[in-house]
VMD Tcl script that builds the backbone (N, CA, C; Angstrom):
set m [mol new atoms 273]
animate dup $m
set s [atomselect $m all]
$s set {name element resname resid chain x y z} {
  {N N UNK 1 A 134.970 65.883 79.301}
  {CA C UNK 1 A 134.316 67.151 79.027}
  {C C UNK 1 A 132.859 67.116 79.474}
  {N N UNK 2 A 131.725 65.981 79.107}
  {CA C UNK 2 A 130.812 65.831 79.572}
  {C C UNK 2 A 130.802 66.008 81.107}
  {N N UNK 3 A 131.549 65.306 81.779}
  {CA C UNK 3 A 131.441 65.561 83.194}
  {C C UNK 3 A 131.230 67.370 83.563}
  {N N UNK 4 A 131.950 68.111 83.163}
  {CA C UNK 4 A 132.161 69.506 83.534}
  {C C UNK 4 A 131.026 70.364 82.755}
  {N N UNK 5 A 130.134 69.649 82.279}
  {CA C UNK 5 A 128.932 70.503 81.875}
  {C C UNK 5 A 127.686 69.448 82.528}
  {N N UNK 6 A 127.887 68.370 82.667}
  {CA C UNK 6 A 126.821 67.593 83.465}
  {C C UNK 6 A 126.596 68.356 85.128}
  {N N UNK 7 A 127.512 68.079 85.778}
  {CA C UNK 7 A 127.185 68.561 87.491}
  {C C UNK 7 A 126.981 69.379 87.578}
  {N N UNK 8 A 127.820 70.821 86.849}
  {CA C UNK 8 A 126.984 72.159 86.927}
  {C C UNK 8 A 125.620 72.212 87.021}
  {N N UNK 9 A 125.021 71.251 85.251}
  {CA C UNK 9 A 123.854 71.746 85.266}
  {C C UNK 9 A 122.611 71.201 86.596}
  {N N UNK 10 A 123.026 69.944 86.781}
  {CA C UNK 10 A 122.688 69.126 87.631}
  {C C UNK 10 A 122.669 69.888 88.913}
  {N N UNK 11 A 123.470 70.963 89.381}
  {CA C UNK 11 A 123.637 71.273 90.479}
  {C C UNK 11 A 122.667 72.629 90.474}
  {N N UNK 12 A 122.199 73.271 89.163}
  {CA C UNK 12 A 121.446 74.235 89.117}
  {C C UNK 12 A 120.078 73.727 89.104}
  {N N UNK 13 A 120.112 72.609 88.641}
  {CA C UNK 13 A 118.646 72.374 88.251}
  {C C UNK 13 A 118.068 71.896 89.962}
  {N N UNK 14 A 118.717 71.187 90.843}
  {CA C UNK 14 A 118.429 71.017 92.476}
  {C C UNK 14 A 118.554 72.277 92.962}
  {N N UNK 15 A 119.356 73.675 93.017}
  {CA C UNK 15 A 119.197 74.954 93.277}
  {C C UNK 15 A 118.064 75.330 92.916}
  {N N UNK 16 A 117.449 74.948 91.874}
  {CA C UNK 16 A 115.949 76.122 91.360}
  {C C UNK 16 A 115.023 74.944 92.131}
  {N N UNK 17 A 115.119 73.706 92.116}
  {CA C UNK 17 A 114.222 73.205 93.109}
  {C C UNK 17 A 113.825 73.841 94.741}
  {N N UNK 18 A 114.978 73.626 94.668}
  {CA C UNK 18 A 115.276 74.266 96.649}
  {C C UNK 18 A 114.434 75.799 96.735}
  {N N UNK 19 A 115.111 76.410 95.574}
  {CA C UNK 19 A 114.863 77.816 95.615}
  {C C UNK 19 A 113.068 78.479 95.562}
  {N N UNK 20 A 112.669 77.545 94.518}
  {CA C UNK 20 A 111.141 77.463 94.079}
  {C C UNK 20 A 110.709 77.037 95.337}
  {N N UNK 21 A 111.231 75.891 95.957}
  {CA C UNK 21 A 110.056 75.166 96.511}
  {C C UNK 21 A 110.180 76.131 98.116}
  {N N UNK 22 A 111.182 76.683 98.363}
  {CA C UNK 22 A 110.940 77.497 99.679}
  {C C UNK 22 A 110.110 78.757 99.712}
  {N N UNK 23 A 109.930 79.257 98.266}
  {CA C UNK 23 A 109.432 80.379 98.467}
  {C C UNK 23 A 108.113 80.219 98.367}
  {N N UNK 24 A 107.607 78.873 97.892}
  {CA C UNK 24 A 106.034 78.495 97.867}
  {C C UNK 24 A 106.099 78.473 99.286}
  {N N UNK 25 A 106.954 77.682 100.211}
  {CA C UNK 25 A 106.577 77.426 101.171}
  {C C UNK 25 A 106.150 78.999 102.617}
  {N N UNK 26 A 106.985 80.174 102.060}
  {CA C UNK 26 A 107.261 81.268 102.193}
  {C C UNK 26 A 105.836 82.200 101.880}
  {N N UNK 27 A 105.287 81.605 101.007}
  {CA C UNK 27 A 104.157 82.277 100.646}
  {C C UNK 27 A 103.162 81.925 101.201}
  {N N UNK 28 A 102.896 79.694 100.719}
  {CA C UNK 28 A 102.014 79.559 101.848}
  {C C UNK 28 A 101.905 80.145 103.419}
  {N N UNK 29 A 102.937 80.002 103.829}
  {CA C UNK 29 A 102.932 80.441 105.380}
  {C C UNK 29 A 102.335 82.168 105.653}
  {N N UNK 30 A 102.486 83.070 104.609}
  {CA C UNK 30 A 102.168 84.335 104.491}
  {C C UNK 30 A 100.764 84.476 104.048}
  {N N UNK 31 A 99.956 83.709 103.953}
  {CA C UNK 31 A 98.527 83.631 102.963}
  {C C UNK 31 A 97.635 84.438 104.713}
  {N N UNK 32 A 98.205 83.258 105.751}
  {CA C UNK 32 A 97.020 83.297 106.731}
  {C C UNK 32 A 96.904 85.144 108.031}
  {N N UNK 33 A 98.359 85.520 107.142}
  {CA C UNK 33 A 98.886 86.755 107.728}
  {C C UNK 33 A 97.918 87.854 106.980}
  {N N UNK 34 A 97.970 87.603 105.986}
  {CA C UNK 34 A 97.103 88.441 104.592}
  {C C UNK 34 A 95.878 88.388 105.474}
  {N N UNK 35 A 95.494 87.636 104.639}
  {CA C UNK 35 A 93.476 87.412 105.750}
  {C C UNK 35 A 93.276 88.228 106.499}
  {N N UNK 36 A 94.502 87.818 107.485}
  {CA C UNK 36 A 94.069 88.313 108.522}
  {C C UNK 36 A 94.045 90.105 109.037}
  {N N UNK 37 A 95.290 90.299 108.150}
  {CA C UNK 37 A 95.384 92.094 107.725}
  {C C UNK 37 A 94.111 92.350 107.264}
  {N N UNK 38 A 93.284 91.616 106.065}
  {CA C UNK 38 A 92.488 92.320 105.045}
  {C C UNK 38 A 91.090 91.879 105.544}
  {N N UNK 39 A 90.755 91.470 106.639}
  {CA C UNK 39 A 89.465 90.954 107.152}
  {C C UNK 39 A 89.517 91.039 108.933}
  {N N UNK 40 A 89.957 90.774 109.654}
  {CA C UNK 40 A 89.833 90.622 110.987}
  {C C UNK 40 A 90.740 92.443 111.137}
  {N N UNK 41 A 91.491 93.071 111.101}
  {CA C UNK 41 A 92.219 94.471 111.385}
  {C C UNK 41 A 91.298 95.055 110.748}
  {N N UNK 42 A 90.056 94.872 109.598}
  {CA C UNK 42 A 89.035 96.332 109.761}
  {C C UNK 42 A 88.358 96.195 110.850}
  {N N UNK 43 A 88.663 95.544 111.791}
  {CA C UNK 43 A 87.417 95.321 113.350}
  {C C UNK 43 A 88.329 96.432 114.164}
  {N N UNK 44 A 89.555 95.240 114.377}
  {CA C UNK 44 A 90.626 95.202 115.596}
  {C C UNK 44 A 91.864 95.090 115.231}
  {N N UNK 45 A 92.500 96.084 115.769}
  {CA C UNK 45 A 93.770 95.952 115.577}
  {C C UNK 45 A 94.771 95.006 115.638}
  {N N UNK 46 A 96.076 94.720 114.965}
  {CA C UNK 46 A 96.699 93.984 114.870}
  {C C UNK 46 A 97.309 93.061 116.409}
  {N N UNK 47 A 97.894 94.116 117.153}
  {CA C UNK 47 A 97.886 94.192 118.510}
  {C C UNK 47 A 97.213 93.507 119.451}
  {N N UNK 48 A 95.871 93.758 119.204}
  {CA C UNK 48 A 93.959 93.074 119.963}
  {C C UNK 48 A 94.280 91.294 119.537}
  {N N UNK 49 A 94.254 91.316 118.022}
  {CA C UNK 49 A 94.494 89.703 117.205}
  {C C UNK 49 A 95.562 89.006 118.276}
  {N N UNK 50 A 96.589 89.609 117.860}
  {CA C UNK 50 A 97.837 88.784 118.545}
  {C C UNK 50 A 97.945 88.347 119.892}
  {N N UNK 51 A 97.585 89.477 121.043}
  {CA C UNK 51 A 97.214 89.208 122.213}
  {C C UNK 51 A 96.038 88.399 123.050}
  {N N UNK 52 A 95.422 87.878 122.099}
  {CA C UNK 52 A 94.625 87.569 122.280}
  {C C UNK 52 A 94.656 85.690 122.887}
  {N N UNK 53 A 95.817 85.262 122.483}
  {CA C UNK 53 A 96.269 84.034 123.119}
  {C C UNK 53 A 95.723 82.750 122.975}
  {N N UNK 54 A 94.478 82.901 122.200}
  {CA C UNK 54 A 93.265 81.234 121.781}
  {C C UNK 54 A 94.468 80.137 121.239}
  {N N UNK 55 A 93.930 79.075 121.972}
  {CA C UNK 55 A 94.450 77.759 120.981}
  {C C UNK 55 A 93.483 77.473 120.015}
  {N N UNK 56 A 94.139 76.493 119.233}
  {CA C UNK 56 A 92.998 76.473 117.864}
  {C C UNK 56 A 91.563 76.328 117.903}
  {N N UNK 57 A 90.853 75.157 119.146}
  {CA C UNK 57 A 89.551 75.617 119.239}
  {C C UNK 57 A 89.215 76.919 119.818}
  {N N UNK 58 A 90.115 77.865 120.296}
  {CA C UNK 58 A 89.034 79.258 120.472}
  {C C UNK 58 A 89.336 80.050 119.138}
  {N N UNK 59 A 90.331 80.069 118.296}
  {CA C UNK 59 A 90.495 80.914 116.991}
  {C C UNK 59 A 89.387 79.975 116.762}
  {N N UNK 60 A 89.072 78.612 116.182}
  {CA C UNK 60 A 87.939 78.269 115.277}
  {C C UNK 60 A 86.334 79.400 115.729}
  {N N UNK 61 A 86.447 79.274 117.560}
  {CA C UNK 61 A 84.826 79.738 117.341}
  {C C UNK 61 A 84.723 81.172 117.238}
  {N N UNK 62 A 86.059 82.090 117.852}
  {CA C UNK 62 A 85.850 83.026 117.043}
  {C C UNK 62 A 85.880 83.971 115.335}
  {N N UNK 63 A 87.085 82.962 114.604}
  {CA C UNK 63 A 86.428 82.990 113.118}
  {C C UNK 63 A 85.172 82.780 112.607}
  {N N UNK 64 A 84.677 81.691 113.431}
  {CA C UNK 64 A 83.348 81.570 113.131}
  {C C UNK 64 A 81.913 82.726 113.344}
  {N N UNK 65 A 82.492 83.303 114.570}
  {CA C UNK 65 A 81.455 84.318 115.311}
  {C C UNK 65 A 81.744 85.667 114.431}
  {N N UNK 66 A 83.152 85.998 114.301}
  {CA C UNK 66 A 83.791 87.287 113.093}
  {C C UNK 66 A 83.056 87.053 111.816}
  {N N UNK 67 A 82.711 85.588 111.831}
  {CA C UNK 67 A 82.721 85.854 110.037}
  {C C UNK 67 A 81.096 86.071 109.747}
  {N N UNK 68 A 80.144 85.840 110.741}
  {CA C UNK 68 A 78.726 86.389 110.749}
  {C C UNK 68 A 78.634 88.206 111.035}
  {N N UNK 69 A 79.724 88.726 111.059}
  {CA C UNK 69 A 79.800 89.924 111.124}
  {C C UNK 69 A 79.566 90.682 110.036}
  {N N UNK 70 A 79.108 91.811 110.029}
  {CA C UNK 70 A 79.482 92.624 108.597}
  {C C UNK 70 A 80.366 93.155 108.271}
  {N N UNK 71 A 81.017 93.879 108.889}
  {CA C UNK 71 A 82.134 94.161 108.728}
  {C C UNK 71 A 83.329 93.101 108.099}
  {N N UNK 72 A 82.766 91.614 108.022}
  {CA C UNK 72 A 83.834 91.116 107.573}
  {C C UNK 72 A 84.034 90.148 106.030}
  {N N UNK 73 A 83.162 90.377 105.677}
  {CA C UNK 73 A 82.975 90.614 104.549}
  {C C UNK 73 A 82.928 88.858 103.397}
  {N N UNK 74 A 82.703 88.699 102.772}
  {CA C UNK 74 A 82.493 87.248 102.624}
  {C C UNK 74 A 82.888 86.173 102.817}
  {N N UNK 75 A 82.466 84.820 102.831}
  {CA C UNK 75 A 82.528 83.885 104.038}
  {C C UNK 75 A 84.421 83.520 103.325}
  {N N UNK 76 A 84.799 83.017 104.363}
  {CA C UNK 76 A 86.463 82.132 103.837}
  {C C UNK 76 A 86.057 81.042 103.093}
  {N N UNK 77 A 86.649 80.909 102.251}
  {CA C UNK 77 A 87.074 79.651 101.529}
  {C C UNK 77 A 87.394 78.290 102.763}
  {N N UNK 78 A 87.439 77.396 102.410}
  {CA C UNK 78 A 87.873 76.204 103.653}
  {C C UNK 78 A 89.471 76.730 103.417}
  {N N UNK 79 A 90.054 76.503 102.299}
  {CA C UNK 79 A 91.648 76.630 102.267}
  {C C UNK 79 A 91.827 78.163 103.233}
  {N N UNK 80 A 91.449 79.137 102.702}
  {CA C UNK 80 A 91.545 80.499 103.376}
  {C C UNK 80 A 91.533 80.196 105.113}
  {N N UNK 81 A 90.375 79.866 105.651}
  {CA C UNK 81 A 89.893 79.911 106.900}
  {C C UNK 81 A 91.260 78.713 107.524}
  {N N UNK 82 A 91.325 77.857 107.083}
  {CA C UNK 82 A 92.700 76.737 107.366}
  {C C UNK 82 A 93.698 77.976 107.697}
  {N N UNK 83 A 94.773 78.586 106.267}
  {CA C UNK 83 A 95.942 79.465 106.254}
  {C C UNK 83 A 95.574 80.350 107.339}
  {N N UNK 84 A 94.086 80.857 107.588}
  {CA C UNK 84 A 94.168 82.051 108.874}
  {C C UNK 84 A 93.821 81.269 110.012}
  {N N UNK 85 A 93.846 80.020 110.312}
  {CA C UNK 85 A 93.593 79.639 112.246}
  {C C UNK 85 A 95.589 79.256 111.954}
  {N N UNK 86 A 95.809 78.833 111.389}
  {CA C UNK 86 A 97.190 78.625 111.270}
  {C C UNK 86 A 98.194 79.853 111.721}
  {N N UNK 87 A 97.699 80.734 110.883}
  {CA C UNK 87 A 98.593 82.145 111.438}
  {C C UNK 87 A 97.769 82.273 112.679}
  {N N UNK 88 A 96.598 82.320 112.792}
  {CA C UNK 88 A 96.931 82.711 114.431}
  {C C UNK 88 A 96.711 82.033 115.696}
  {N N UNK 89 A 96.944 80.935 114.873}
  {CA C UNK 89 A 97.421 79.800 116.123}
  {C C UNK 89 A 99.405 79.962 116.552}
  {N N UNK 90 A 99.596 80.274 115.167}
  {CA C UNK 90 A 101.042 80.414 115.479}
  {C C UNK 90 A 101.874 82.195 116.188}
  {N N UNK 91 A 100.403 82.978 116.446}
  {CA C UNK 91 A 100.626 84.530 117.058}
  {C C UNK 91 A 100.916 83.904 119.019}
}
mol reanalyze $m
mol bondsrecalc $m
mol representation Tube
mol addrep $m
């Protein structure tokens, strides 16, 4: 009898692992998309960002040059500025 209430639970409790841990991973990956909607698209359009083609040292110097802007509004966090060369290293 133990057996038939052990693996179930056993098998739910690795399901909510899997399940939890993808959607962190789902979110992290969505952080650098955010940013980039809510700080770089009040300049330039989404379109302008994407086409724009930089490998990671040209996203670094232009985050850097955007973020002395006014329009863009206070400086990134290190974690923040990381999640957004990430997203658009990966555009």
């Amino acid at each position: 009898m133990k057996k038939f209430i052990v693996a179930p639970l056993c098998m739910a409790i690795l399901s909510g692992f899997l399940v939890f841990g993808l959607q962190g991973k789902s979110l992290m990956a969505g952080d650098g998309q955010v940013i980039m909607e809510n700080r770089c698209t009040t300049c330039h359009g989404a379109g302008r960002i994407e086409r724009a083609g930089h490998d990671m040292d040209g996203w670094k110097d232009t985050v850097s040059r955007m973020e002395g802007k006014g329009n863009f509004g206070e400086p990134l966090s290190d974690a923040e500025r990381q999640s957004l060369l990430k997203h658009l290293e990966s555009l």
